[in-house]
N, CA, C and O atoms as a DFTB+ gen file, in Angstrom:
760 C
 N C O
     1  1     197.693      15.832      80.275
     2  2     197.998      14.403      80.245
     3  2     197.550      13.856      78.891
     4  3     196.389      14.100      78.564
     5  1     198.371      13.101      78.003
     6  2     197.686      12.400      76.893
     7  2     196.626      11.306      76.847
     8  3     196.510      10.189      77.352
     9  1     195.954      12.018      76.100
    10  2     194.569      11.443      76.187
    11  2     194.650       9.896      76.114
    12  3     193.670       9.435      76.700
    13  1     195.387       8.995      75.653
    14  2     195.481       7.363      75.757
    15  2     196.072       7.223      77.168
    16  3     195.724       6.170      77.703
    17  1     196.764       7.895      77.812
    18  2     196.823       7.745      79.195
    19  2     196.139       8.019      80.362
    20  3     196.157       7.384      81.416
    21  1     195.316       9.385      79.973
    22  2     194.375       9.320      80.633
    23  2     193.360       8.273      80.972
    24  3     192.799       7.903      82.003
    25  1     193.332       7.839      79.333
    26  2     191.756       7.286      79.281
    27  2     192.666       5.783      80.179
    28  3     192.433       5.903      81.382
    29  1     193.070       5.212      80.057
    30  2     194.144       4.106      81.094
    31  2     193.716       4.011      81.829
    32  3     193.049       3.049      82.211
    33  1     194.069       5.601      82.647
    34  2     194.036       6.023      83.834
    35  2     192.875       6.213      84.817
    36  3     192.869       6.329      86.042
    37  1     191.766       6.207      83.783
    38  2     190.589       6.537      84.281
    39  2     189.576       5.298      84.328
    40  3     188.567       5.331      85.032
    41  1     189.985       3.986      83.367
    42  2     188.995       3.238      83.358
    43  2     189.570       1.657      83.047
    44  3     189.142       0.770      82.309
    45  1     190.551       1.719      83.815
    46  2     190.978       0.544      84.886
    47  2     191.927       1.070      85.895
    48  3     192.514       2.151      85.940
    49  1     191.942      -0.066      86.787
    50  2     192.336      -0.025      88.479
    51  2     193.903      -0.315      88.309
    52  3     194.568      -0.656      87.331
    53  1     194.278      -0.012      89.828
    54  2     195.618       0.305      89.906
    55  2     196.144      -1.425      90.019
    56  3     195.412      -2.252      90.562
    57  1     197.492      -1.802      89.431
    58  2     197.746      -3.133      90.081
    59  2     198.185      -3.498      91.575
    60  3     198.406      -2.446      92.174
    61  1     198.346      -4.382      92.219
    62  2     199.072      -4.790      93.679
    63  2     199.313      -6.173      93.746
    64  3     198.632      -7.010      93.155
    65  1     199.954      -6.334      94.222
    66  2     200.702      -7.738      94.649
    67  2     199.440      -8.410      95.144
    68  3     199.763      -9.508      94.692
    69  1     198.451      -8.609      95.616
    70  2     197.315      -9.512      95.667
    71  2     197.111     -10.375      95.172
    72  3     196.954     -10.133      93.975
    73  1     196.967     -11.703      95.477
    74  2     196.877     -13.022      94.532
    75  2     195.770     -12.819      93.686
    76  3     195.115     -11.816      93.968
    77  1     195.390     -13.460      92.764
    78  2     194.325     -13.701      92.093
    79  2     193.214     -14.963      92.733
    80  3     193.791     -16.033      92.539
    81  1     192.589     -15.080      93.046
    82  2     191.766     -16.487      93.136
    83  2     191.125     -16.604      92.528
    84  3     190.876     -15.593      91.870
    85  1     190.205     -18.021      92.159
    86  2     189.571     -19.018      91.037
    87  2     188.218     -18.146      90.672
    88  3     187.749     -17.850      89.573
    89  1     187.783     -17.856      91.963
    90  2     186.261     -17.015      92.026
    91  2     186.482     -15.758      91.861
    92  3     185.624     -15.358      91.073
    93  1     187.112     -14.974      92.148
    94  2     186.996     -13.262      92.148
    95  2     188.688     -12.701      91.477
    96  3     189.673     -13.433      91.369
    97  1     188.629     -11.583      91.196
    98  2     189.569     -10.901      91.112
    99  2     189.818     -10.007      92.204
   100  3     189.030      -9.254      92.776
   101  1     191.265     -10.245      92.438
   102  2     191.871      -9.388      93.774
   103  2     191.585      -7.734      93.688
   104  3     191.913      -7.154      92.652
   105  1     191.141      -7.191      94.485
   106  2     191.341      -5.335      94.023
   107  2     192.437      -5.326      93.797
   108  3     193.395      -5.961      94.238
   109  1     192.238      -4.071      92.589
   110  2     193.497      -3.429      92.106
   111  2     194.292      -3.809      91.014
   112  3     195.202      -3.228      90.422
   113  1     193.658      -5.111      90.845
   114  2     194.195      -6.028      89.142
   115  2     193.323      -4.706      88.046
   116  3     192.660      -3.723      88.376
   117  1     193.588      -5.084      87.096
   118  2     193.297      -4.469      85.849
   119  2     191.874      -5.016      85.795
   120  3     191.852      -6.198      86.140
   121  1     190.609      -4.492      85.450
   122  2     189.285      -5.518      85.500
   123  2     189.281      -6.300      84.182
   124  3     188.787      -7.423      84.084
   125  1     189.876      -5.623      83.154
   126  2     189.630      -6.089      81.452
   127  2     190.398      -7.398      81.278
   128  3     190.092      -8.233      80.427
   129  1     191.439      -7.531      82.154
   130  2     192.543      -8.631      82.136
   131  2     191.993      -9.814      83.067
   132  3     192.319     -10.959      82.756
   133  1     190.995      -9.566      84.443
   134  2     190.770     -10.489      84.843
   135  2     189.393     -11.154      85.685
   136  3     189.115     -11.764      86.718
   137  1     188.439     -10.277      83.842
   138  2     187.608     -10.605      84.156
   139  2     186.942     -12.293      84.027
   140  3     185.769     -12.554      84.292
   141  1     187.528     -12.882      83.765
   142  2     187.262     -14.439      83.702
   143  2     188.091     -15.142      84.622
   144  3     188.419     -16.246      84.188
   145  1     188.518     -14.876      85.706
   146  2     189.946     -15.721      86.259
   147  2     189.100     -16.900      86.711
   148  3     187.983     -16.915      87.228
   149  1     190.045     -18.026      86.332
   150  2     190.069     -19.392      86.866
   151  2     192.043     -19.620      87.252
   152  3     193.131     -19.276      86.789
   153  1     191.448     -20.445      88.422
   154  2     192.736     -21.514      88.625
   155  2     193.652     -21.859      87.425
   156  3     193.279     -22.269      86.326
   157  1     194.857     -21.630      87.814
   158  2     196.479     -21.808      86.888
   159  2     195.852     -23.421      86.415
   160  3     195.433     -24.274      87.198
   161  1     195.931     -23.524      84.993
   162  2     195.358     -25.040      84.395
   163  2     196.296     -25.868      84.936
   164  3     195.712     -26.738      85.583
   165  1     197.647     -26.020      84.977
   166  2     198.616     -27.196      86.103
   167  2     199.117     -27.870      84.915
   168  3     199.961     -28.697      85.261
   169  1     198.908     -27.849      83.398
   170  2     199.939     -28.780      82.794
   171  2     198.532     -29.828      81.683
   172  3     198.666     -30.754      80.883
   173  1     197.177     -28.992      82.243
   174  2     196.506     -29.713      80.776
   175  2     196.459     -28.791      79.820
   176  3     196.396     -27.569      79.955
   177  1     196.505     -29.643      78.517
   178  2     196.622     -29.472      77.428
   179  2     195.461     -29.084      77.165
   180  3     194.403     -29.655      77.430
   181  1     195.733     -27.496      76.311
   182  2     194.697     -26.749      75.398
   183  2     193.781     -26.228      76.791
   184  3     192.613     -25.877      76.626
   185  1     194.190     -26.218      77.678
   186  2     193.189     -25.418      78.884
   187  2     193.399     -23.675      78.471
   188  3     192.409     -22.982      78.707
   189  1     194.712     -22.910      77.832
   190  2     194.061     -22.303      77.996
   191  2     194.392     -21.376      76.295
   192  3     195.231     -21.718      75.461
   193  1     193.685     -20.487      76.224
   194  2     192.726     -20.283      74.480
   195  2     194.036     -19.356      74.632
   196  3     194.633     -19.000      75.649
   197  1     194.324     -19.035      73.001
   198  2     195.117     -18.845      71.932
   199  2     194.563     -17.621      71.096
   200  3     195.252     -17.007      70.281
   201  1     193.266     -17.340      71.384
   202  2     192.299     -16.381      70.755
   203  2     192.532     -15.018      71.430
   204  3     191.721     -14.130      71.169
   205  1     193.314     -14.814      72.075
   206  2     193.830     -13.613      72.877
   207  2     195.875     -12.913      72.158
   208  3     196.499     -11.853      72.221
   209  1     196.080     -14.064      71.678
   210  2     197.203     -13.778      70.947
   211  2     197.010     -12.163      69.749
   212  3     196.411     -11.786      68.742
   213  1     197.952     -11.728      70.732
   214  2     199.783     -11.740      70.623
   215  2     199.848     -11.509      72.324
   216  3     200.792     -11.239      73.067
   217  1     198.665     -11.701      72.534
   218  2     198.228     -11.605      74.414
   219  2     198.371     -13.101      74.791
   220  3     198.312     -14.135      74.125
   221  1     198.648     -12.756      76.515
   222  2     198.289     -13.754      76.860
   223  2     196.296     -14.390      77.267
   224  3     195.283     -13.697      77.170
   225  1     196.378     -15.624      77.628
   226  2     195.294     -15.557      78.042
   227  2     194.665     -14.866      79.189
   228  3     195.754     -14.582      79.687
   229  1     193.867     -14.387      79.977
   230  2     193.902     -13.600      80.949
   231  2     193.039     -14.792      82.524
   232  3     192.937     -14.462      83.706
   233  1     192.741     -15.664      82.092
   234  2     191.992     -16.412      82.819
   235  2     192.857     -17.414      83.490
   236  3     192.647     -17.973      84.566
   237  1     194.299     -17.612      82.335
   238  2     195.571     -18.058      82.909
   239  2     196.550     -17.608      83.452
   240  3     197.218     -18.319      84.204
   241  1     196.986     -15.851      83.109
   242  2     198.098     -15.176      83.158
   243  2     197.257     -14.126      83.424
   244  3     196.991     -13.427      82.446
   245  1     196.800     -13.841      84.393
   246  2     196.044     -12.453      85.002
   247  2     197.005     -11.465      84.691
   248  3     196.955     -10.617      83.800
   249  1     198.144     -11.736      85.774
   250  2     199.616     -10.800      85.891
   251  2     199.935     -10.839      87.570
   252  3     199.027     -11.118      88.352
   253  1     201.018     -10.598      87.942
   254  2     201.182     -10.574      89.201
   255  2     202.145      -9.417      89.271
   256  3     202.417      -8.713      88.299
   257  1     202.565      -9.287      90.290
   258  2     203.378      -8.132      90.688
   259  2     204.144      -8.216      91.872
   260  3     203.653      -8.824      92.823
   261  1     205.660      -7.530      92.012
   262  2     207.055      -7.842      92.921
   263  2     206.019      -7.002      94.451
   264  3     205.564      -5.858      94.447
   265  1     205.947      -7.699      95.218
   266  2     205.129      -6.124      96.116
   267  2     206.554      -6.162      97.065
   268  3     206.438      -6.396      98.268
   269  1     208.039      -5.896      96.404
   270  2     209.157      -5.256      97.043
   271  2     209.048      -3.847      96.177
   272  3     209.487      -2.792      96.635
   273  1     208.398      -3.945      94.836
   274  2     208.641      -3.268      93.996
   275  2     207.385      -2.201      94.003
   276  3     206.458      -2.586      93.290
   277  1     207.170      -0.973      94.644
   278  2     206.308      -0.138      95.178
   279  2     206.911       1.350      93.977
   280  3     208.066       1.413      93.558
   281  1     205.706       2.488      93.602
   282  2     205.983       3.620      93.538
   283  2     207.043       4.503      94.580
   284  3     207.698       5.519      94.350
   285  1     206.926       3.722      95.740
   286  2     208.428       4.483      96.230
   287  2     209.309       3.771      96.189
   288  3     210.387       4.366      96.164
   289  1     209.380       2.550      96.165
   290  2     210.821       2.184      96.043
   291  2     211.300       1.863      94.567
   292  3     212.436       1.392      94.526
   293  1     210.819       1.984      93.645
   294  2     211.281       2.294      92.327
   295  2     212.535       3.119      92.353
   296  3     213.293       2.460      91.642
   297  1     213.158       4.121      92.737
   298  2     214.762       4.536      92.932
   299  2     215.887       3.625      93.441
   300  3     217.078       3.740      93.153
   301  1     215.086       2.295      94.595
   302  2     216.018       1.517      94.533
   303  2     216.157      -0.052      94.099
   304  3     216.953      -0.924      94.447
   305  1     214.744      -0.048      92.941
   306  2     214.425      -1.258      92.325
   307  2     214.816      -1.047      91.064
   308  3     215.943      -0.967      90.577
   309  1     213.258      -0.928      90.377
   310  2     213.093      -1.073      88.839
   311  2     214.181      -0.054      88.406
   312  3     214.758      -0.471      87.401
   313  1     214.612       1.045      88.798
   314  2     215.222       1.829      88.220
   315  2     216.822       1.994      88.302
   316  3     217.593       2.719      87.673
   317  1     216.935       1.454      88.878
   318  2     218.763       1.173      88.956
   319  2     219.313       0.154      88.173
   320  3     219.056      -0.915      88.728
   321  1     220.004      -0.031      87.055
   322  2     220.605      -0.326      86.205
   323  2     221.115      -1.876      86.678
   324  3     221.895      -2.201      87.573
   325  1     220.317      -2.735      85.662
   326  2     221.005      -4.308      86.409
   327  2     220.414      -4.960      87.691
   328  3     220.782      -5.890      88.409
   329  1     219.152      -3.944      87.701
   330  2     218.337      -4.637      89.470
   331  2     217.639      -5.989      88.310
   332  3     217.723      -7.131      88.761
   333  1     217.100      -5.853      87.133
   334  2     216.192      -7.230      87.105
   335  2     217.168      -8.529      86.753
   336  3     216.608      -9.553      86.360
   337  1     218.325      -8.513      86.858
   338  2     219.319      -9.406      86.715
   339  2     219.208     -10.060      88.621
   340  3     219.411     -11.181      89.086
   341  1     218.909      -9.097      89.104
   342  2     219.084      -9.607      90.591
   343  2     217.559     -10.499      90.437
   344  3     218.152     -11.526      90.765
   345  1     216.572     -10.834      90.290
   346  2     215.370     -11.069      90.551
   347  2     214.632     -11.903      89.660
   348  3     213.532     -12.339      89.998
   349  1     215.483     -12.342      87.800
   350  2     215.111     -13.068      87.247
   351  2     215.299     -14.364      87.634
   352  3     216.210     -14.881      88.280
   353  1     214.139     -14.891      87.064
   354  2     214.347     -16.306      87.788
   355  2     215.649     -17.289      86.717
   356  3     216.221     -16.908      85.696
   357  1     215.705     -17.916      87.066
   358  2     216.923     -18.878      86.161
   359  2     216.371     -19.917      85.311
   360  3     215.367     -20.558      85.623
   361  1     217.162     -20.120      84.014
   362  2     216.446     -20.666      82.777
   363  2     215.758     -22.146      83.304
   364  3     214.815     -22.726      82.766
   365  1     216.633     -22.642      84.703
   366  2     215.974     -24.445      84.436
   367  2     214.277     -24.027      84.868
   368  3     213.319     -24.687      84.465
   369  1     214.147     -22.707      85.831
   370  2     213.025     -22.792      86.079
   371  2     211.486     -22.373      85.153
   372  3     210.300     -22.659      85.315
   373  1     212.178     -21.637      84.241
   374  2     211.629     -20.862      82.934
   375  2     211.647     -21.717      81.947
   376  3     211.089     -21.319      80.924
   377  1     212.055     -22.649      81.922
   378  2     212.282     -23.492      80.879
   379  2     211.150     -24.767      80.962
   380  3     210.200     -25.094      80.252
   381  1     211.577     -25.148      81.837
   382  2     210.204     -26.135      82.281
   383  2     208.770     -26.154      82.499
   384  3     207.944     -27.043      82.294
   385  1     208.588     -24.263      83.239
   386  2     207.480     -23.738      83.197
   387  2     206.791     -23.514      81.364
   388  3     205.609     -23.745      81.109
   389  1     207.752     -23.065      80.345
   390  2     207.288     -22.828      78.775
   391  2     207.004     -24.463      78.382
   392  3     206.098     -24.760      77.603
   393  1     207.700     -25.275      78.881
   394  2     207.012     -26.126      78.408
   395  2     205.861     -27.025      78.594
   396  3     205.200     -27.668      77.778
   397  1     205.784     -26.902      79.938
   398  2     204.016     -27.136      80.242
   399  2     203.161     -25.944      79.787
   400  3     202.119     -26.207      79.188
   401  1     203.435     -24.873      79.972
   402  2     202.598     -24.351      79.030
   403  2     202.179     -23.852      77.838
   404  3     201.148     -23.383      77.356
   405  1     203.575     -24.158      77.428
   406  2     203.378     -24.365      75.891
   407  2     201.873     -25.675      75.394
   408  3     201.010     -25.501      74.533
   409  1     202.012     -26.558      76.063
   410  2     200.885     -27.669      76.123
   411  2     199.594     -27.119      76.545
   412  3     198.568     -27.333      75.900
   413  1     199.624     -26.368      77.682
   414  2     198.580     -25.669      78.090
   415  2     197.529     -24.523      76.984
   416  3     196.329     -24.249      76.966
   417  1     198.574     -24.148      76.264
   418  2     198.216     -23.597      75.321
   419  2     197.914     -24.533      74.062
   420  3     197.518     -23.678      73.270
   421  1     197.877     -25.216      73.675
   422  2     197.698     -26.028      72.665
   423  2     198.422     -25.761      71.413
   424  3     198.038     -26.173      70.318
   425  1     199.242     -25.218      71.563
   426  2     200.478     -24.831      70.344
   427  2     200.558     -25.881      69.418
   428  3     201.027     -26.991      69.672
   429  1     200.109     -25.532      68.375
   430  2     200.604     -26.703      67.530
   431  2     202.685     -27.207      67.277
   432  3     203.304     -28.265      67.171
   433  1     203.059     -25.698      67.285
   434  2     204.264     -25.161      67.226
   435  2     204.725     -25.585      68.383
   436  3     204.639     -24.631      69.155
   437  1     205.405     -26.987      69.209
   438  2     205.983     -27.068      70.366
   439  2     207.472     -26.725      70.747
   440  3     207.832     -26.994      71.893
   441  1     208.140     -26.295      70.089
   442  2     209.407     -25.886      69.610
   443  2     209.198     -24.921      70.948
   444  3     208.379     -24.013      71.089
   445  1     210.297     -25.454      71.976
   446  2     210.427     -24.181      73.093
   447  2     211.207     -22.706      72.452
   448  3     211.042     -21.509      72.686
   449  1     212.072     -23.438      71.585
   450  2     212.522     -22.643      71.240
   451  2     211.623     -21.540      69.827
   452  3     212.649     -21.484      69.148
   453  1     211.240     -21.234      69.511
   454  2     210.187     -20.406      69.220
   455  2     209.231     -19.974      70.064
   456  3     208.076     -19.922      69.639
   457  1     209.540     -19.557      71.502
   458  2     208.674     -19.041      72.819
   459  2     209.490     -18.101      73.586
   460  3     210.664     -18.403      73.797
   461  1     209.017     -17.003      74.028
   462  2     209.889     -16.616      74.861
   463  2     209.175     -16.773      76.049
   464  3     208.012     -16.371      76.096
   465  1     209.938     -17.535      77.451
   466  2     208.765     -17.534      78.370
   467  2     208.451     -16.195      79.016
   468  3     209.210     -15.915      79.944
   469  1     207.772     -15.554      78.818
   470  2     207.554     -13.654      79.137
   471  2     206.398     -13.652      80.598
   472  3     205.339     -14.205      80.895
   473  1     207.319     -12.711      81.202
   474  2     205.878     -11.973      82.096
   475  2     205.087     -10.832      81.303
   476  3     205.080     -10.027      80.372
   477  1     204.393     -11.420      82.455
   478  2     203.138     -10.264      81.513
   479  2     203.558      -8.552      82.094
   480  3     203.711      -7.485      81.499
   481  1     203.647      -9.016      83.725
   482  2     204.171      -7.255      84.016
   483  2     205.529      -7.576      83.761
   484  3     205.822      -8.728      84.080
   485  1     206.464      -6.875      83.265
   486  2     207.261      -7.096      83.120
   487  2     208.510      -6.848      84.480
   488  3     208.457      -6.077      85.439
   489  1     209.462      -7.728      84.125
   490  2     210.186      -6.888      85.140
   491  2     210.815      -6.010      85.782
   492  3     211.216      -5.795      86.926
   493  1     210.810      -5.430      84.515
   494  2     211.085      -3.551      84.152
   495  2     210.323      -2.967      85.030
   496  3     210.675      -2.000      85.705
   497  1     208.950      -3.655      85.092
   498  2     208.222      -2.914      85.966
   499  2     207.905      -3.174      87.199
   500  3     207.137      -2.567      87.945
   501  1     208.558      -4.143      87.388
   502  2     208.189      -4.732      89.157
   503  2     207.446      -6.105      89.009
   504  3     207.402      -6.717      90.076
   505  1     206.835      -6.760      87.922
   506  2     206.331      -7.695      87.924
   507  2     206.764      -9.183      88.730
   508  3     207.964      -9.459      88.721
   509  1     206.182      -9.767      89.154
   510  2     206.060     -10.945      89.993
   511  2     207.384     -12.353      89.355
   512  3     206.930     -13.399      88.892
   513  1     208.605     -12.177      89.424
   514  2     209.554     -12.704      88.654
   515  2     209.263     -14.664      88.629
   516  3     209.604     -15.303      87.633
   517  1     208.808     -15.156      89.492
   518  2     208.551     -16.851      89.543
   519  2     206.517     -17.001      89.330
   520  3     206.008     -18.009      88.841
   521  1     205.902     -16.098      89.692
   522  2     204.709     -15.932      89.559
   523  2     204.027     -17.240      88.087
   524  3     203.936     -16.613      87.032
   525  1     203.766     -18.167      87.983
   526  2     202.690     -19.022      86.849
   527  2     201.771     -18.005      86.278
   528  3     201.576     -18.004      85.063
   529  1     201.091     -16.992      87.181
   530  2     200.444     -16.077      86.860
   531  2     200.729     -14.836      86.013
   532  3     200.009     -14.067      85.375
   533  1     201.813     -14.908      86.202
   534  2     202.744     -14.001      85.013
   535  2     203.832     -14.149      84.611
   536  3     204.732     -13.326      84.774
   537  1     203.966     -15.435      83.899
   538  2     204.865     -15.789      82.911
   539  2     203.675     -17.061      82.082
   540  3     202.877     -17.881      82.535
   541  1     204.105     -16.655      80.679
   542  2     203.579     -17.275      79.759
   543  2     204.697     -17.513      78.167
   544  3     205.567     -16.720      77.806
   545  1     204.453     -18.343      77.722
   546  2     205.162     -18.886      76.253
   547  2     204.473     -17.763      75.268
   548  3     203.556     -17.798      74.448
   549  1     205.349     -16.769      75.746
   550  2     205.018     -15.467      74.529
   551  2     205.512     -15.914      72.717
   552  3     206.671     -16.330      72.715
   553  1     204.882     -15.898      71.299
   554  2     205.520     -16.599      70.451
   555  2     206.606     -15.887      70.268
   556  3     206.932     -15.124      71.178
   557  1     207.194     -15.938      69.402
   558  2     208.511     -15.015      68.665
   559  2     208.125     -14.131      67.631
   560  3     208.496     -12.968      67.475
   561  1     207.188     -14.925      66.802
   562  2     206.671     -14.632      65.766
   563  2     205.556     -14.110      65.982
   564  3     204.861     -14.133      66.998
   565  1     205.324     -13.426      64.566
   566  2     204.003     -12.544      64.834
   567  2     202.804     -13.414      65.034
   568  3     202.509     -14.446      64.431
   569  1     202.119     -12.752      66.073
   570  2     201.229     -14.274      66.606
   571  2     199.624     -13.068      66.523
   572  3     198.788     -13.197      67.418
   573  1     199.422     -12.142      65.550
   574  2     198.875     -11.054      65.352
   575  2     198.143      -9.981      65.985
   576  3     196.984      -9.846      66.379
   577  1     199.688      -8.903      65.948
   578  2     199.503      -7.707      66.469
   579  2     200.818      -7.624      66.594
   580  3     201.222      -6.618      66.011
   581  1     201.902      -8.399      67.231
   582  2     203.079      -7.943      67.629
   583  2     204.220      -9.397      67.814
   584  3     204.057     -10.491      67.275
   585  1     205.076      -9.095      68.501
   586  2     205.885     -10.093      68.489
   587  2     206.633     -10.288      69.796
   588  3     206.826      -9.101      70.059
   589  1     207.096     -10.846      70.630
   590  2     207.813     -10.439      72.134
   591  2     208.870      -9.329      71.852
   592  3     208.901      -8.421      72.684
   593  1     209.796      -9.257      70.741
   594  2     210.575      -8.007      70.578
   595  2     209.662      -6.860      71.060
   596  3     209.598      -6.456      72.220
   597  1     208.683      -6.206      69.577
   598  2     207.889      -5.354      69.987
   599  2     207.205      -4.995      71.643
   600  3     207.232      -3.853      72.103
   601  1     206.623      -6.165      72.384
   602  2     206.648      -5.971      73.585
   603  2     208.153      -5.547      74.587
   604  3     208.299      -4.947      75.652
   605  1     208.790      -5.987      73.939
   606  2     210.385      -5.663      74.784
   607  2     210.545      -3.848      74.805
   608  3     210.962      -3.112      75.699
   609  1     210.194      -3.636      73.879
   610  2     210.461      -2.355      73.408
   611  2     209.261      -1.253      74.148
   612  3     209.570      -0.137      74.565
   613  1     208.037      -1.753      74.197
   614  2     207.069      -0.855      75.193
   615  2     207.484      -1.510      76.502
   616  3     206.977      -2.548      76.078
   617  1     207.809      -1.763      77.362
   618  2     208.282      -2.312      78.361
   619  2     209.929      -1.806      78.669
   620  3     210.568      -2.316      79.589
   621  1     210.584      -0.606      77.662
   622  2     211.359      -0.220      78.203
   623  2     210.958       1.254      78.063
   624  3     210.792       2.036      78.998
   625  1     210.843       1.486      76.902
   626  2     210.335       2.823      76.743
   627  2     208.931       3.354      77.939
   628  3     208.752       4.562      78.089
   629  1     208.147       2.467      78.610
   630  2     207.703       2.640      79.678
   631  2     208.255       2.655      80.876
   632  3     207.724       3.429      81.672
   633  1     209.232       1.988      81.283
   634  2     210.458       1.678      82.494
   635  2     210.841       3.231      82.452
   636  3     210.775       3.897      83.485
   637  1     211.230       3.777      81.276
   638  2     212.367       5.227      81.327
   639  2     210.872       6.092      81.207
   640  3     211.286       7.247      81.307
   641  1     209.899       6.158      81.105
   642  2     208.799       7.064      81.714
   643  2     208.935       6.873      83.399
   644  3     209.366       7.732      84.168
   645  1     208.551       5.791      83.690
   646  2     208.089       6.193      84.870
   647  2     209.310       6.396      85.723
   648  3     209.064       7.321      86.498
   649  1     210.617       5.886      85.925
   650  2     211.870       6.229      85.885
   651  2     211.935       8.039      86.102
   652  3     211.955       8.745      87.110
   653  1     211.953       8.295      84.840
   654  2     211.551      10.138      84.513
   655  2     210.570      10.447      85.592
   656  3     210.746      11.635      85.860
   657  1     209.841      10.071      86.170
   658  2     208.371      10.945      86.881
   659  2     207.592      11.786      85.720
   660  3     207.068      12.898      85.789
   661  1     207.713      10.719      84.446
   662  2     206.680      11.013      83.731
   663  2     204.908       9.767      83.492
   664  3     203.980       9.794      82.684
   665  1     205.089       9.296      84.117
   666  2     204.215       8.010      84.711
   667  2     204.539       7.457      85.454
   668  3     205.682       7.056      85.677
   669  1     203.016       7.209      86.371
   670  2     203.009       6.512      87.571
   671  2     203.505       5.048      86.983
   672  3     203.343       4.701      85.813
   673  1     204.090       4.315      87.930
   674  2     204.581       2.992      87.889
   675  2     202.451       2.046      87.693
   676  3     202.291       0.953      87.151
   677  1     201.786       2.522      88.030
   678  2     200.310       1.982      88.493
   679  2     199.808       1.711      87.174
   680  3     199.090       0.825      86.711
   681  1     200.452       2.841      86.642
   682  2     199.571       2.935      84.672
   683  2     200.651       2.353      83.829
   684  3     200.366       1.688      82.833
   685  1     201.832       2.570      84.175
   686  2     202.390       1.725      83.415
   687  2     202.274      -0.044      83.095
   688  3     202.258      -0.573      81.983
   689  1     202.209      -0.673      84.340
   690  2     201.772      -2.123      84.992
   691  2     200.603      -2.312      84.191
   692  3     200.482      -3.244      83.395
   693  1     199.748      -1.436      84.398
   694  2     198.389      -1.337      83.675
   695  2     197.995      -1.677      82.322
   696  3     197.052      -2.353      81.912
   697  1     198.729      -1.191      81.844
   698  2     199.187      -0.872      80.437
   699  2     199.372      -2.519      79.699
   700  3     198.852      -3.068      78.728
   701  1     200.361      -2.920      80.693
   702  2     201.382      -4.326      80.001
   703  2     200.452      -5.019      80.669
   704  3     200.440      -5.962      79.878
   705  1     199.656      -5.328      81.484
   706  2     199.007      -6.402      82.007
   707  2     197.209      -5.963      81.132
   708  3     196.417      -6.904      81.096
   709  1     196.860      -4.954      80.678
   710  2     195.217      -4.896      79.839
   711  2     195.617      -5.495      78.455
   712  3     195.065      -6.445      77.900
   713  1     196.925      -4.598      77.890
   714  2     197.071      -4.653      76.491
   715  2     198.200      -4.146      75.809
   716  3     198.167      -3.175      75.053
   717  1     199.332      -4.905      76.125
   718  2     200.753      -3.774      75.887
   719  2     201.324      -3.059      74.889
   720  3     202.383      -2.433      74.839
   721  1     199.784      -3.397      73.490
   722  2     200.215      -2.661      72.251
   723  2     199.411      -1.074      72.421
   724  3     199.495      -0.106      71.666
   725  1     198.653      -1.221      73.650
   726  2     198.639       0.326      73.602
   727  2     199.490       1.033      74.093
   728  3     199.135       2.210      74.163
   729  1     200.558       0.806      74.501
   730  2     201.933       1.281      74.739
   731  2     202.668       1.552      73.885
   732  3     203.664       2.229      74.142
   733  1     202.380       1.069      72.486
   734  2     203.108       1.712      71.603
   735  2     202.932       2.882      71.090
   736  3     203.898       3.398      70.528
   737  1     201.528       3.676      71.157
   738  2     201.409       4.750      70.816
   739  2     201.929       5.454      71.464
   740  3     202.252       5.254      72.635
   741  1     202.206       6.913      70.497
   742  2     203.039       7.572      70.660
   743  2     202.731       8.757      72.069
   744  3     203.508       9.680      72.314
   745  1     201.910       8.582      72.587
   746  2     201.354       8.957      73.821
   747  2     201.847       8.538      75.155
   748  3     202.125       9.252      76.118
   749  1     201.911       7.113      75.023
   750  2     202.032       6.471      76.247
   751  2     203.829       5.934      76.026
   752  3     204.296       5.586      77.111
   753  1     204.639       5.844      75.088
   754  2     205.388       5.543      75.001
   755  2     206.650       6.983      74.701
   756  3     207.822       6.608      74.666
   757  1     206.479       8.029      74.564
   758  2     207.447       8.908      74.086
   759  2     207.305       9.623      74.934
   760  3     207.976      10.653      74.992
């Protein structure tokens, strides 16, 4: 097994559809992603920090997850061609959500359009498609480390791993919800 996947694998937890609450983290979240969780801020401004960029915040955007979307049913979800077209949510609702939290974030940059509103698990991978908890005003621009393209790109090249039965769907999730630029190495991504 490659050693950046291992090490993944060995020293954070598997994800699950489990809510997050204000006080604890649900088992099975990632611990590095949610070790500070508080309550979704609701639309105040600058609630939540920017100092986690090209990430989201993790105290706002833990991550959530589809729990239709299981290691076994991946043959008739994530992996069939055109399933996340069935399950994305629709722009009026994505649209409105980037812009409260575009505020939430304290963006100086309010331009929706310079945001992509992104989940954190993606939906490639089963991630939670209407979830507050995992969707955030990802920038466009390099916001330092990467850019939402670059995330687009480990988020598929991970989809066609675990797809393959060359990674568990558990480490992949993992992956995009701790830190999704370690997905770019050539370990976890090829």
């Amino acid at each position: 097994m490659p050693r950046v996947l291992e090490t993944v694998l060995c020293t954070t937890t598997l994800l699950t559809a489990t809510a997050v609450s204000a006080t604890a983290a649900s088992p099975g979240f990632a611990a590095e992603r949610v070790s500070a969780v508080r309550a979704v801020p609701g639309g105040v401004p600058g609630a939540c920090s920017r100092v986690y960029l090209p990430l989201s915040d993790p105290a706002c955007q833990p991550g959530a997850v589809n729990p239709d979307v299981t290691q076994e049913t991946i043959g008739s979800t994530i992996c069939v061609a055109g399933w996340t077209r069935t399950v994305r949510p629709p722009v009026s609702y994505t649209n409105a959500l980037k812009v409260r939290q575009i505020a939430e974030y304290g963006y100086a940059d309010t331009n929706p359009a310079h945001y992509e509103e992104d989940h954190l698990v993606p939906l490639e991978l089963g991630g939670a498609p209407r979830d507050p908890r995992n969707l955030w005003p990802e920038p466009r621009y390099d916001a330092g480390g990467g850019t939402a393209a670059d995330k687009d790109e480990v988020e598929n090249a991970l989809r066609k791993k675990v797809c393959a039965g060359l990674m568990p769907l558990a480490a992949a999730r993992t992956i995009m919800a701790v830190d999704w630029r370690r997905g770019r190495s050539a370990a976890a991504t090829r």
